[in-house]
MOPAC internal coordinates of N, CA, C and O (Angstrom, degrees):
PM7 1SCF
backbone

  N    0.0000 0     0.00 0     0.00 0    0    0    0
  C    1.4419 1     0.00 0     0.00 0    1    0    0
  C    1.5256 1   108.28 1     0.00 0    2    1    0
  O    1.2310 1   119.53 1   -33.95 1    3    2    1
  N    1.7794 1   118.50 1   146.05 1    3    2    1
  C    1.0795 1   130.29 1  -178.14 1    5    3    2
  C    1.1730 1   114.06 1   -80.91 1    6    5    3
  O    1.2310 1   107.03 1   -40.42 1    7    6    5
  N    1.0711 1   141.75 1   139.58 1    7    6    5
  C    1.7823 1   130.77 1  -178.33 1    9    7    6
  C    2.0504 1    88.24 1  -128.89 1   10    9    7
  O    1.2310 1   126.15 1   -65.61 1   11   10    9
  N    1.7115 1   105.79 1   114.39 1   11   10    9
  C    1.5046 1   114.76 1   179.21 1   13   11   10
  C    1.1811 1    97.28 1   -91.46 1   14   13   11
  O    1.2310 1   111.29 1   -38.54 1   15   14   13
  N    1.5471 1   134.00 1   141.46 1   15   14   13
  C    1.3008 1   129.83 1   162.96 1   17   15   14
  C    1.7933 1    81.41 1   -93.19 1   18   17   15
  O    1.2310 1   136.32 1    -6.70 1   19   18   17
  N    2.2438 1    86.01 1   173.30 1   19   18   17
  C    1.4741 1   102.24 1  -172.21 1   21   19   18
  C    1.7198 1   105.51 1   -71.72 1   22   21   19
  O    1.2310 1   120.45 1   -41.81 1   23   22   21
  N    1.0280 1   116.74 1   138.19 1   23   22   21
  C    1.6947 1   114.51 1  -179.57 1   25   23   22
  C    1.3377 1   128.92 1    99.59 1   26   25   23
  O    1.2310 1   134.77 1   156.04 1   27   26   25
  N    1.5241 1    89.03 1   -23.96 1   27   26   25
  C    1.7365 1    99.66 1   174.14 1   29   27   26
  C    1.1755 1   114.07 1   -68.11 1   30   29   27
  O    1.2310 1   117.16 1   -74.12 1   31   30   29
  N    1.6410 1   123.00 1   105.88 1   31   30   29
  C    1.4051 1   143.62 1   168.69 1   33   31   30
  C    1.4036 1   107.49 1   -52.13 1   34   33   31
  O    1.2310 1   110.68 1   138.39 1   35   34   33
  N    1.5108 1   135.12 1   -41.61 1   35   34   33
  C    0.9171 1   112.53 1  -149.78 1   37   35   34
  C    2.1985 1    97.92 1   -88.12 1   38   37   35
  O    1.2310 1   135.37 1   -23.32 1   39   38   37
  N    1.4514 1    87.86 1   156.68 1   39   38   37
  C    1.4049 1    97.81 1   179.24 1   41   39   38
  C    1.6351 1   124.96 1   -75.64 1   42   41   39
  O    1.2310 1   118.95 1   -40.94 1   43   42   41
  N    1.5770 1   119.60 1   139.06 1   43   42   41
  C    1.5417 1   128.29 1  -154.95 1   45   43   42
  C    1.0571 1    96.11 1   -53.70 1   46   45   43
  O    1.2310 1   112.77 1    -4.50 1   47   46   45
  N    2.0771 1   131.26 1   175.50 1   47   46   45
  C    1.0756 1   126.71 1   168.77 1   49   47   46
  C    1.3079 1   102.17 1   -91.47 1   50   49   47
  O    1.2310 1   116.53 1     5.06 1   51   50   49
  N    1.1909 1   124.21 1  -174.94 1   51   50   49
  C    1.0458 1   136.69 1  -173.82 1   53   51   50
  C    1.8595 1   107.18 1   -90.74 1   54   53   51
  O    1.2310 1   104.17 1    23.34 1   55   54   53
  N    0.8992 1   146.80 1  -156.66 1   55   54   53
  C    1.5252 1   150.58 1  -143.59 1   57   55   54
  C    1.7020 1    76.28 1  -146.58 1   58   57   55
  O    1.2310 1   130.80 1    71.35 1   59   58   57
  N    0.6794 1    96.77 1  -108.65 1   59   58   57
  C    1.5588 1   125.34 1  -166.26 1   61   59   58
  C    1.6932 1   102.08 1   -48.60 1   62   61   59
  O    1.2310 1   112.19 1   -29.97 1   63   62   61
  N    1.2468 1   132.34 1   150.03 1   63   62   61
  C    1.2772 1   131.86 1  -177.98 1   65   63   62
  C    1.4373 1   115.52 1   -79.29 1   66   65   63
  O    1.2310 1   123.58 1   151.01 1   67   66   65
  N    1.8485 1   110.74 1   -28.99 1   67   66   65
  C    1.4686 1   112.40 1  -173.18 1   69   67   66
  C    1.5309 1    93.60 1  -133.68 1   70   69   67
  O    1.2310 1   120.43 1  -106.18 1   71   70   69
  N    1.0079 1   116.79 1    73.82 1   71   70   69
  C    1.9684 1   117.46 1  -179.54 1   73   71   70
  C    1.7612 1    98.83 1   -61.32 1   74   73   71
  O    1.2310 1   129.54 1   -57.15 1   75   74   73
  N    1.5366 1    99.22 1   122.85 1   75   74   73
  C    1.5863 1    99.76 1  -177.33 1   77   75   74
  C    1.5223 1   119.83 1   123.08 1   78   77   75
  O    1.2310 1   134.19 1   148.61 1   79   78   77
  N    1.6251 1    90.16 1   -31.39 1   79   78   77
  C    1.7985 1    80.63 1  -155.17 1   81   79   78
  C    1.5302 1   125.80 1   -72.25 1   82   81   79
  O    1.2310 1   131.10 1   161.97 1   83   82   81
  N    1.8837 1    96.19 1   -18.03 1   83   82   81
  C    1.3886 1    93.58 1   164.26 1   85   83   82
  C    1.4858 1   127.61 1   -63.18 1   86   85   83
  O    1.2310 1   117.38 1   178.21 1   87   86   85
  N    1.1973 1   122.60 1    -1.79 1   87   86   85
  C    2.0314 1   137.36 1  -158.27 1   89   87   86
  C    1.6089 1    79.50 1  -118.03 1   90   89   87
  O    1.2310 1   106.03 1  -131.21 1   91   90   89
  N    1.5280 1   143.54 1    48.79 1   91   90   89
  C    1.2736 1   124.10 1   158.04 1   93   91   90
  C    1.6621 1   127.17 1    65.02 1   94   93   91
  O    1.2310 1   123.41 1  -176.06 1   95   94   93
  N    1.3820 1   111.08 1     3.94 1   95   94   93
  C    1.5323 1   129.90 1  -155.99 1   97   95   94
  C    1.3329 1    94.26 1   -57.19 1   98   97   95
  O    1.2310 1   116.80 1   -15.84 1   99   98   97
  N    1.1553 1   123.69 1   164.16 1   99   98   97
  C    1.5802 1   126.48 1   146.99 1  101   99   98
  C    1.4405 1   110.90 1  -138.24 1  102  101   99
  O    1.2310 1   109.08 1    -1.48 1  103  102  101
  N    1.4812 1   138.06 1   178.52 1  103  102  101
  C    1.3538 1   138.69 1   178.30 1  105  103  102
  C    1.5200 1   102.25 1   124.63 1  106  105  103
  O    1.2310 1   127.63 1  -148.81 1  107  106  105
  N    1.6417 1   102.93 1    31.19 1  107  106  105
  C    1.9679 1    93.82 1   164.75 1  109  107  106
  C    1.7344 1    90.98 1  -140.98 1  110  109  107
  O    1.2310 1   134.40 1     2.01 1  111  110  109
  N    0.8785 1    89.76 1  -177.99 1  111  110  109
  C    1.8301 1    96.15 1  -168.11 1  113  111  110
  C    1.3270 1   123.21 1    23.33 1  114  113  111
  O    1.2310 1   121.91 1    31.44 1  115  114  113
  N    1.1291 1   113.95 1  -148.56 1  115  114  113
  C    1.4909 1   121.82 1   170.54 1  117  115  114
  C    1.5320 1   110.95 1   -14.40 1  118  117  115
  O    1.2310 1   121.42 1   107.73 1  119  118  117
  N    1.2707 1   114.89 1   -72.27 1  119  118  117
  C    1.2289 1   117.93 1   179.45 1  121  119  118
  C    1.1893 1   133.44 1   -43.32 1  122  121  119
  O    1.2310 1   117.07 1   160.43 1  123  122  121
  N    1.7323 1   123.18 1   -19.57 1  123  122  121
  C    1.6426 1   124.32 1  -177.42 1  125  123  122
  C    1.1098 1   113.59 1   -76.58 1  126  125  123
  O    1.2310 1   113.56 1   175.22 1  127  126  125
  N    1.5218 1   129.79 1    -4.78 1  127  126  125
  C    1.1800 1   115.21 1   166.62 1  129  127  126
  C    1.2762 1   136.47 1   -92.91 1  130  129  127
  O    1.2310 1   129.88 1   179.13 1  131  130  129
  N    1.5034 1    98.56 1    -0.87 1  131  130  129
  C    1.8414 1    99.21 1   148.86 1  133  131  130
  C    1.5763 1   117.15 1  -103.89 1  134  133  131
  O    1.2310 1   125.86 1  -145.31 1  135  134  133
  N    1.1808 1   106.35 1    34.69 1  135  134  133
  C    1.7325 1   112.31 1   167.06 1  137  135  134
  C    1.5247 1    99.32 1  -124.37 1  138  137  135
  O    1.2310 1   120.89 1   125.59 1  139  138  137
  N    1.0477 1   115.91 1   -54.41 1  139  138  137
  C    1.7464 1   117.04 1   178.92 1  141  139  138
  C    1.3979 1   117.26 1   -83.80 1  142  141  139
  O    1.2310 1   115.08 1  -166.11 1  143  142  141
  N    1.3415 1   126.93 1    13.89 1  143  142  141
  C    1.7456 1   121.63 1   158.20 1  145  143  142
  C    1.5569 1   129.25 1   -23.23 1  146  145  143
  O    1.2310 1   132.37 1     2.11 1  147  146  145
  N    1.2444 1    93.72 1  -177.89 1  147  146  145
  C    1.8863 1    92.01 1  -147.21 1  149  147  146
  C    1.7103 1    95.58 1   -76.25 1  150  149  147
  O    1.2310 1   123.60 1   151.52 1  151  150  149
  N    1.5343 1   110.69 1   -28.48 1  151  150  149
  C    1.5201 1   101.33 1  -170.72 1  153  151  150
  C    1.6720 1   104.98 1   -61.85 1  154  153  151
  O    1.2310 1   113.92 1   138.63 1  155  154  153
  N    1.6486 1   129.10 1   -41.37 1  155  154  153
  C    1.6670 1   109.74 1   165.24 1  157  155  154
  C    1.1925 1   136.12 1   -60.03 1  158  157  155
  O    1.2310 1   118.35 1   152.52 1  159  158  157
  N    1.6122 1   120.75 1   -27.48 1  159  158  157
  C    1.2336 1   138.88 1  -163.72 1  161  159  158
  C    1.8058 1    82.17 1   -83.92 1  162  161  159
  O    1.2310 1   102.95 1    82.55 1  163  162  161
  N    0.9059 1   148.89 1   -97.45 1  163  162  161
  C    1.4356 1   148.23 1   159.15 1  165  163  162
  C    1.7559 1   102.12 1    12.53 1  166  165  163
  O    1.2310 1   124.51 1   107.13 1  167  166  165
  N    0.8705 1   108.95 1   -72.87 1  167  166  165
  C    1.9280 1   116.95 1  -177.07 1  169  167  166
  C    1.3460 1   102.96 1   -59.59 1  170  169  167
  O    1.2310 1   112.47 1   130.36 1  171  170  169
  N    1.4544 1   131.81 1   -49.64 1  171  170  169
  C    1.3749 1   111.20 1   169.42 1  173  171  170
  C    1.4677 1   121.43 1   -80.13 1  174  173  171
  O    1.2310 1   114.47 1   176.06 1  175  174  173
  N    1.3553 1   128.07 1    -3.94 1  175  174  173
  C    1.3536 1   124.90 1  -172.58 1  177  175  174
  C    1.8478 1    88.62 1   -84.97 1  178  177  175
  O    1.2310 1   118.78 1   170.29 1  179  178  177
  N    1.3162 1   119.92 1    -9.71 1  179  178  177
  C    1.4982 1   117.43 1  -175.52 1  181  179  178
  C    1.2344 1   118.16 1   -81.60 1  182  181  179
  O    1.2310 1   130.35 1   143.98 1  183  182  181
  N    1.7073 1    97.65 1   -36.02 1  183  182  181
  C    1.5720 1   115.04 1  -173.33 1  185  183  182
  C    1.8975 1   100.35 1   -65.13 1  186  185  183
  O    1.2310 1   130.15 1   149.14 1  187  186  185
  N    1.5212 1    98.04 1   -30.86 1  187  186  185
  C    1.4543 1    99.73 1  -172.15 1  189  187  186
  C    1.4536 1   127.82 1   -62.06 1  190  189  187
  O    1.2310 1   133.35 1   138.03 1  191  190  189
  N    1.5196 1    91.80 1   -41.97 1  191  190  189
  C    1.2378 1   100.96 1   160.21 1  193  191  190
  C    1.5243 1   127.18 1   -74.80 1  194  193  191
  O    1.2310 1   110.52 1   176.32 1  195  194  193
  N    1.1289 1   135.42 1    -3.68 1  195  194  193
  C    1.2819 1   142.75 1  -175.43 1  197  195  194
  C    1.8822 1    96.11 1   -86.68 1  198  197  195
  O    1.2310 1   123.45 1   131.28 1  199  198  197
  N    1.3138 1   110.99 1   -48.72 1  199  198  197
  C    1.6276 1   102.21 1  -163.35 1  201  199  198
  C    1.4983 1   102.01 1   -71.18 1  202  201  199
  O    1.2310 1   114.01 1   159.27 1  203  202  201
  N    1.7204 1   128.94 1   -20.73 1  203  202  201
  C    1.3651 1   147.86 1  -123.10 1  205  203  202
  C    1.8748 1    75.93 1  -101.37 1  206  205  203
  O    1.2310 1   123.58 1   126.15 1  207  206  205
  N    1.7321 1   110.74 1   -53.85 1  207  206  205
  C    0.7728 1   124.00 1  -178.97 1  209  207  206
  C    1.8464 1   109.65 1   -57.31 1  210  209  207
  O    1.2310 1   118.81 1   123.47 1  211  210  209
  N    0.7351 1   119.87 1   -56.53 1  211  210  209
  C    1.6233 1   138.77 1  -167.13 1  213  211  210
  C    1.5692 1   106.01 1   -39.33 1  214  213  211
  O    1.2310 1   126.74 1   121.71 1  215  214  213
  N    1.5409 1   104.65 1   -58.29 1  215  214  213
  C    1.5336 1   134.43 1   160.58 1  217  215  214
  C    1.4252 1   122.26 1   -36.27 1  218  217  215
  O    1.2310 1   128.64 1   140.32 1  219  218  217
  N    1.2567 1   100.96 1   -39.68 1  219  218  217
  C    1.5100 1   114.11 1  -160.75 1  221  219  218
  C    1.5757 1    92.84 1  -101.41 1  222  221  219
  O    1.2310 1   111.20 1   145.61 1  223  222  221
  N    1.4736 1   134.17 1   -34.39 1  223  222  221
  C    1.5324 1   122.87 1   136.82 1  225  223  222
  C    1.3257 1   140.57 1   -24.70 1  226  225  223
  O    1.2310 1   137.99 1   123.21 1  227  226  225
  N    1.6107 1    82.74 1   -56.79 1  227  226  225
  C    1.8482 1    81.88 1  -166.63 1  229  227  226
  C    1.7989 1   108.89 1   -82.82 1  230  229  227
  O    1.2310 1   125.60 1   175.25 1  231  230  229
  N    1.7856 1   106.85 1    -4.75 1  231  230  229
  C    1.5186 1    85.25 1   175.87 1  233  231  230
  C    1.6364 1   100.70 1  -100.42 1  234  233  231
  O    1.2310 1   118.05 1  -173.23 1  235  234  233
  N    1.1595 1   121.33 1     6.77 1  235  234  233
  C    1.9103 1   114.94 1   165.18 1  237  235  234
  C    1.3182 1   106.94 1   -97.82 1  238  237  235
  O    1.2310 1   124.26 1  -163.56 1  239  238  237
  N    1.5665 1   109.43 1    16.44 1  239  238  237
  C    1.8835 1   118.30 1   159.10 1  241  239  238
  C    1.4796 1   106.98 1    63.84 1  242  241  239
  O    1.2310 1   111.67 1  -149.96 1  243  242  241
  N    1.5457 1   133.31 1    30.04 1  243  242  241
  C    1.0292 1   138.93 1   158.28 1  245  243  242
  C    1.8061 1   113.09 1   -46.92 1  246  245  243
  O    1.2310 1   138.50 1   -33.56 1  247  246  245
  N    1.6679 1    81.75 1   146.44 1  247  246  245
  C    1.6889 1    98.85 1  -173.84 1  249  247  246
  C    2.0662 1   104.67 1   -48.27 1  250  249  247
  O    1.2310 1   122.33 1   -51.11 1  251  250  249
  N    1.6452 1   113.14 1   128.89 1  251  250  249
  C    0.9419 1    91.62 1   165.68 1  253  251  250
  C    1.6538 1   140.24 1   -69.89 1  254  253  251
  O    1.2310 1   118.41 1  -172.97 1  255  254  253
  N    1.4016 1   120.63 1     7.03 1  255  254  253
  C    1.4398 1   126.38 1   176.78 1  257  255  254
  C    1.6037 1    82.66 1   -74.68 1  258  257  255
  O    1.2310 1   112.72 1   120.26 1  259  258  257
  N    1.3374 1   131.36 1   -59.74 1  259  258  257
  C    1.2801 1   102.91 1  -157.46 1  261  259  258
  C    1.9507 1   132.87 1   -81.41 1  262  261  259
  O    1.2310 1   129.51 1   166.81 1  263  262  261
  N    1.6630 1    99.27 1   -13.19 1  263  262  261
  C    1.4660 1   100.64 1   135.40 1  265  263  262
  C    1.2152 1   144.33 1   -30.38 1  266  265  263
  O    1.2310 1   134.63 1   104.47 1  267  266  265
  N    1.4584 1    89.31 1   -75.53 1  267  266  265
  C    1.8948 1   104.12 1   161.27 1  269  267  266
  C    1.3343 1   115.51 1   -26.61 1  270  269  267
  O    1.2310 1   124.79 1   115.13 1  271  270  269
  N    1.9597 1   108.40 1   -64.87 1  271  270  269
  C    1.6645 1    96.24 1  -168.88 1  273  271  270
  C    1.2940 1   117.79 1   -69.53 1  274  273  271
  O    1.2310 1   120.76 1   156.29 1  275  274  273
  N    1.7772 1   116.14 1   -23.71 1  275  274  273
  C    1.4645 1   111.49 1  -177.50 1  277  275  274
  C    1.7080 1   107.34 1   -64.07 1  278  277  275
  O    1.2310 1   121.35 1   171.31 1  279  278  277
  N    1.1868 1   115.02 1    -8.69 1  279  278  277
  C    1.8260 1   115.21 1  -164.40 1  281  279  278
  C    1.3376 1    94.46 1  -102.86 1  282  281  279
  O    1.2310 1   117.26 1   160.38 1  283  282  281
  N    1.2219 1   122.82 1   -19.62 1  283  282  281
  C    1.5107 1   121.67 1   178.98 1  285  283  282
  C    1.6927 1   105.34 1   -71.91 1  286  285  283
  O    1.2310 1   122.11 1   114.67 1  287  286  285
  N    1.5818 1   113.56 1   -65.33 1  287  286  285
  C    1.1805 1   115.81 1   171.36 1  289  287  286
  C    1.3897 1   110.91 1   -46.15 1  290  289  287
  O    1.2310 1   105.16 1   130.06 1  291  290  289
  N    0.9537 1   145.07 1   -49.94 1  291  290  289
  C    1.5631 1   138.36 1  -167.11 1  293  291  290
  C    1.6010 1   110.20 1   -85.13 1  294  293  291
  O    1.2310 1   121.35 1  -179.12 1  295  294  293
  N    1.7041 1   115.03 1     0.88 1  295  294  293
  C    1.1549 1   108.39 1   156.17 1  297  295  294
  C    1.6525 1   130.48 1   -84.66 1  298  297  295
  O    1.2310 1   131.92 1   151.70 1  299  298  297
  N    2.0144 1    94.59 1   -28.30 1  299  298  297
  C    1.2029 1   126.90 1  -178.80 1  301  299  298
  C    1.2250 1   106.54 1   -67.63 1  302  301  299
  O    1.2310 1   111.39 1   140.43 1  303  302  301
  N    1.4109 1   133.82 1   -39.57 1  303  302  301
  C    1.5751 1   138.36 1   179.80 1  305  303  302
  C    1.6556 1    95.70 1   -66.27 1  306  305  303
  O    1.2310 1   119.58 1   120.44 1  307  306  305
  N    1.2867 1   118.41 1   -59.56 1  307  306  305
  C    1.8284 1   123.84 1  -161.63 1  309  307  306
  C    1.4957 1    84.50 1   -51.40 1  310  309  307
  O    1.2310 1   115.47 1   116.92 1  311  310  309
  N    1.5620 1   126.20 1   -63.08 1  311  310  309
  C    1.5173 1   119.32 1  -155.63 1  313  311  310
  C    1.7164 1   110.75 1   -41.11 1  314  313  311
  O    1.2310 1   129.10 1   121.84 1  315  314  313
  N    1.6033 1   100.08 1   -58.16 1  315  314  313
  C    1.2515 1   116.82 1  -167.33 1  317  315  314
  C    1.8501 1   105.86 1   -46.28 1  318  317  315
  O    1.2310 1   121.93 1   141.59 1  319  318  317
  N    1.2373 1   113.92 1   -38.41 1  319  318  317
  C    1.6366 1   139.03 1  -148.59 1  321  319  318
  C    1.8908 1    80.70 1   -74.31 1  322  321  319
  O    1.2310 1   123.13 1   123.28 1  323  322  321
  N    1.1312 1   111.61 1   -56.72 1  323  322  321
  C    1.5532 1   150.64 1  -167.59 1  325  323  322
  C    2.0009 1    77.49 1   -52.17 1  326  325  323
  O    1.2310 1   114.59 1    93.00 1  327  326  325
  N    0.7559 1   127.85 1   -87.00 1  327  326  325
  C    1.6231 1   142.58 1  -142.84 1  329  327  326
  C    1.3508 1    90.51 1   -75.63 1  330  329  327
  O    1.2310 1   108.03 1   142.86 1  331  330  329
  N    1.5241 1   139.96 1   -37.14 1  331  330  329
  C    1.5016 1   144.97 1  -162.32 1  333  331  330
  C    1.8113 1    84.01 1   -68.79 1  334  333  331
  O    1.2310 1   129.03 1   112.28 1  335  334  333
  N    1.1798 1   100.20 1   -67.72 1  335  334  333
  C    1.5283 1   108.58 1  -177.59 1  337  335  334
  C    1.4344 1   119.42 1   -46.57 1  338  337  335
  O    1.2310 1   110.32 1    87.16 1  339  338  337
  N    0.8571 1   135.80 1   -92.84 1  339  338  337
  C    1.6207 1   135.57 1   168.07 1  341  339  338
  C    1.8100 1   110.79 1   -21.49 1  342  341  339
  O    1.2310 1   124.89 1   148.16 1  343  342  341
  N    1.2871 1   108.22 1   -31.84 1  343  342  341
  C    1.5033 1   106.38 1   165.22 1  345  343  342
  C    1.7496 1   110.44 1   -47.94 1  346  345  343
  O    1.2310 1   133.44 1   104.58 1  347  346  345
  N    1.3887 1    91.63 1   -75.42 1  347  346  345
  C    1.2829 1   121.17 1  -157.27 1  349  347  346
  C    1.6456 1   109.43 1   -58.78 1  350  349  347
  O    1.2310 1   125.94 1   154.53 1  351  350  349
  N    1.5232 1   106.19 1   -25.47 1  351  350  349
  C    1.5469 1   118.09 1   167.08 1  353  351  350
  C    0.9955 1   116.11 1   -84.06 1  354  353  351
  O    1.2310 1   111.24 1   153.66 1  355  354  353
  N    1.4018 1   134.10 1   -26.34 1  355  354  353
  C    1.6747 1   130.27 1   163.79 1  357  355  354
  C    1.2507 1    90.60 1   -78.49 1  358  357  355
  O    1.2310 1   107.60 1   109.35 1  359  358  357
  N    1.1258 1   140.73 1   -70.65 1  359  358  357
  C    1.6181 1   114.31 1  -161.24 1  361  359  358
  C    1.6766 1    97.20 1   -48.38 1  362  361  359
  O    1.2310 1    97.25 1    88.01 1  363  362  361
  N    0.9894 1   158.03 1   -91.99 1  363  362  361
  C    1.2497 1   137.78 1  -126.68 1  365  363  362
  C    1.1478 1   112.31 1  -107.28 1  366  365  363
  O    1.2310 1   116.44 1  -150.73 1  367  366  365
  N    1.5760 1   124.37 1    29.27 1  367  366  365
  C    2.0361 1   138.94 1   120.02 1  369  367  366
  C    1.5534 1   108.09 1   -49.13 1  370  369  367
  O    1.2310 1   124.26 1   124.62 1  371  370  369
  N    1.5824 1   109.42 1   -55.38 1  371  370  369
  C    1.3242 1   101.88 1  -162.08 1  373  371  370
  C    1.5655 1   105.12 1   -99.98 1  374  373  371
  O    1.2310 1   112.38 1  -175.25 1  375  374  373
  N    1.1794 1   131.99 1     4.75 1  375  374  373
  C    1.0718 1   128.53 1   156.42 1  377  375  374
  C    1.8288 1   105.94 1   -72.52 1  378  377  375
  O    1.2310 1   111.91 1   126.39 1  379  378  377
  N    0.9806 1   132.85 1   -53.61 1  379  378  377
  C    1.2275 1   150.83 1  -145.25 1  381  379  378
  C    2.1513 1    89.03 1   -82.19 1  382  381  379
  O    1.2310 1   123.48 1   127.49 1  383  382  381
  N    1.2675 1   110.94 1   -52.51 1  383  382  381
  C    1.2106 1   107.06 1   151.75 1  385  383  382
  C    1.5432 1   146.30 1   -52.45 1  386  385  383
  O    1.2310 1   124.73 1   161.81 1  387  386  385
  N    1.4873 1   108.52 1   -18.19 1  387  386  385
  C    1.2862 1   101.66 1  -170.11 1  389  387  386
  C    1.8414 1    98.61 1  -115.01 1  390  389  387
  O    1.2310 1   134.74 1  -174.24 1  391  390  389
  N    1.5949 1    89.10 1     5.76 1  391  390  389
  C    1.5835 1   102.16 1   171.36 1  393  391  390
  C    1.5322 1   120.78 1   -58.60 1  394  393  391
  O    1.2310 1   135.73 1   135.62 1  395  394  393
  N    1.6148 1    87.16 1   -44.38 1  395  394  393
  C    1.6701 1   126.19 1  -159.78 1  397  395  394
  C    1.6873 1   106.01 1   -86.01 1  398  397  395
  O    1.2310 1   126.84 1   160.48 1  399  398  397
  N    1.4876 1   104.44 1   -19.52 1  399  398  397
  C    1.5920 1    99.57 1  -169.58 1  401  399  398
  C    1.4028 1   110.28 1   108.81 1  402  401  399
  O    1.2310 1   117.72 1   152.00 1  403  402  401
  N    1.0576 1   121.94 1   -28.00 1  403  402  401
  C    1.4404 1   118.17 1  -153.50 1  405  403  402
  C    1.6387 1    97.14 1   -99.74 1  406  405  403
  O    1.2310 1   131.20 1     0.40 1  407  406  405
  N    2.1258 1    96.00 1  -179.60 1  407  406  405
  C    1.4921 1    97.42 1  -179.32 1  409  407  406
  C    1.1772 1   135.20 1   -59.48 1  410  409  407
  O    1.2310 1   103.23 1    16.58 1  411  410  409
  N    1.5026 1   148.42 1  -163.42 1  411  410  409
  C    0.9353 1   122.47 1   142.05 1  413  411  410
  C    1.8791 1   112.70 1   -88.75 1  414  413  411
  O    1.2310 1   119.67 1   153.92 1  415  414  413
  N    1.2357 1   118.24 1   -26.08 1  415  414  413
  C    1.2576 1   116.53 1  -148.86 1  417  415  414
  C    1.3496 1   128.24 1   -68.71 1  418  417  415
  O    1.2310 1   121.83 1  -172.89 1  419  418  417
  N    1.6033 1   114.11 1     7.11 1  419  418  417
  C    1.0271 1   135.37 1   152.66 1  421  419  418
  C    1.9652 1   109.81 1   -60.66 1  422  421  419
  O    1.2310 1   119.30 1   138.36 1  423  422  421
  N    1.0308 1   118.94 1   -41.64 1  423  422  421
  C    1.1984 1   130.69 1   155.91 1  425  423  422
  C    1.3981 1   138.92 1   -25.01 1  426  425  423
  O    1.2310 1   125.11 1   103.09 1  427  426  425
  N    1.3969 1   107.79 1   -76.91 1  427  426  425
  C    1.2324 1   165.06 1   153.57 1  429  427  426
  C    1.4835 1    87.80 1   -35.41 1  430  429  427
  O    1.2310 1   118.95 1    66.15 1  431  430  429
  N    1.0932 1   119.61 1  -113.85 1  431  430  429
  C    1.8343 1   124.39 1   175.93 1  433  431  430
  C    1.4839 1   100.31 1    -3.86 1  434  433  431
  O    1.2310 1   116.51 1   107.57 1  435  434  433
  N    1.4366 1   124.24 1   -72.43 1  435  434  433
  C    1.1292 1   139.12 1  -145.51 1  437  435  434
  C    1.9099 1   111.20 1   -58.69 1  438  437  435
  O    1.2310 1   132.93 1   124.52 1  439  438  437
  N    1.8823 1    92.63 1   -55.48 1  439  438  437
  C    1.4882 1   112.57 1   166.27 1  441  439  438
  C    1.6458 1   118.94 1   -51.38 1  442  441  439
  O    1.2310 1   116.38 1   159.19 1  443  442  441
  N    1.6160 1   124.48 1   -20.81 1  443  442  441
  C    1.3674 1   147.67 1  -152.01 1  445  443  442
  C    1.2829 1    80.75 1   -84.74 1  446  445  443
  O    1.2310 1   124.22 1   107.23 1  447  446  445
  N    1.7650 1   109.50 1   -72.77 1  447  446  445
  C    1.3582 1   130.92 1  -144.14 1  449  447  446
  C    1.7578 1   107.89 1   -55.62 1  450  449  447
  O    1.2310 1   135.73 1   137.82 1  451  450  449
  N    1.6052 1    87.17 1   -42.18 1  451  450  449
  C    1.8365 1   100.06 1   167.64 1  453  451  450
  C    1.1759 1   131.50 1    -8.45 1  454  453  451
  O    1.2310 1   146.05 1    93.06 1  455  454  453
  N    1.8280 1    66.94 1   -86.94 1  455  454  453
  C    1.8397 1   106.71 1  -177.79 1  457  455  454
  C    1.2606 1   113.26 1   -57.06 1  458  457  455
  O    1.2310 1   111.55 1   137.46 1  459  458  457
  N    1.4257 1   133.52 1   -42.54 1  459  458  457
  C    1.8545 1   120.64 1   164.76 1  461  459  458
  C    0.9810 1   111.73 1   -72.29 1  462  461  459
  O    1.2310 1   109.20 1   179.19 1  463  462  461
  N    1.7248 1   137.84 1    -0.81 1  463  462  461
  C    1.4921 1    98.03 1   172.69 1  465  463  462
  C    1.7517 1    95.17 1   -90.75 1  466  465  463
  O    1.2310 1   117.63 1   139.68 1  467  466  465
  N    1.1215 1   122.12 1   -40.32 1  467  466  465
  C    1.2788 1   101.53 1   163.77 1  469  467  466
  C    1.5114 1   139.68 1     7.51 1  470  469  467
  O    1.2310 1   128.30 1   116.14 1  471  470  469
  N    1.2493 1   101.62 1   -63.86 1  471  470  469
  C    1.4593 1   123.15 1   177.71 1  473  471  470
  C    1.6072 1   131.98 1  -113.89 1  474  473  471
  O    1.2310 1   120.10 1   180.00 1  475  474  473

């Protein structure tokens, strides 16, 4: 079990070391590089620059409304980045499942579980 202190940004671990892998998952070794391709790595190298930017606002003391919107967009890019991924990992859970014979909805659950911690 994860124990978060208050403030700690960074996100819990997971339970399990490979959450998925029984549902056909892939996205560790060999395999992450057809889950992490250049079109996400591109979308977050944007987001990077968006906060890089944000920073570089708030110390030339820019209005905070327009902070705000730059932090909005660079939340709006992460979401999207967020949803590309979980796509691309349910497709190849339930590919990887229907390889095997089995259901998908082991899958399915898994891609679900994602998407709320997300948010």
């Amino acid at each position: 079990m994860t124990v978060r202190m208050e403030g700690d940004a960074r996100p819990a671990k997971p339970e399990s070391p490979e959450p998925g892998r029984a549902h056909g998952c892939v996205g560790y070794g060999a395999n992450a590089e057809a889950l992490y391709d250049r079109k996400v790595r591109n979308r977050l190298k944007r987001v990077e620059g968006q906060i890089r930017g944000v920073l570089r606002m708030m110390e030339e003391r820019r209005s905070c409304a327009e902070v705000i919107y730059q932090l909005s967009a660079a939340r709006t890019a992460l979401d999207r980045a967020i949803l590309y991924l979980v796509g691309n990992y349910m497709e190849q859970c339930m590919r990887g499942d229907l390889e095997r014979g089995e259901t998908i909805d082991g899958s399915v659950e898994e891609a679900i579980r994602l998407l709320l911690k997300t948010r």
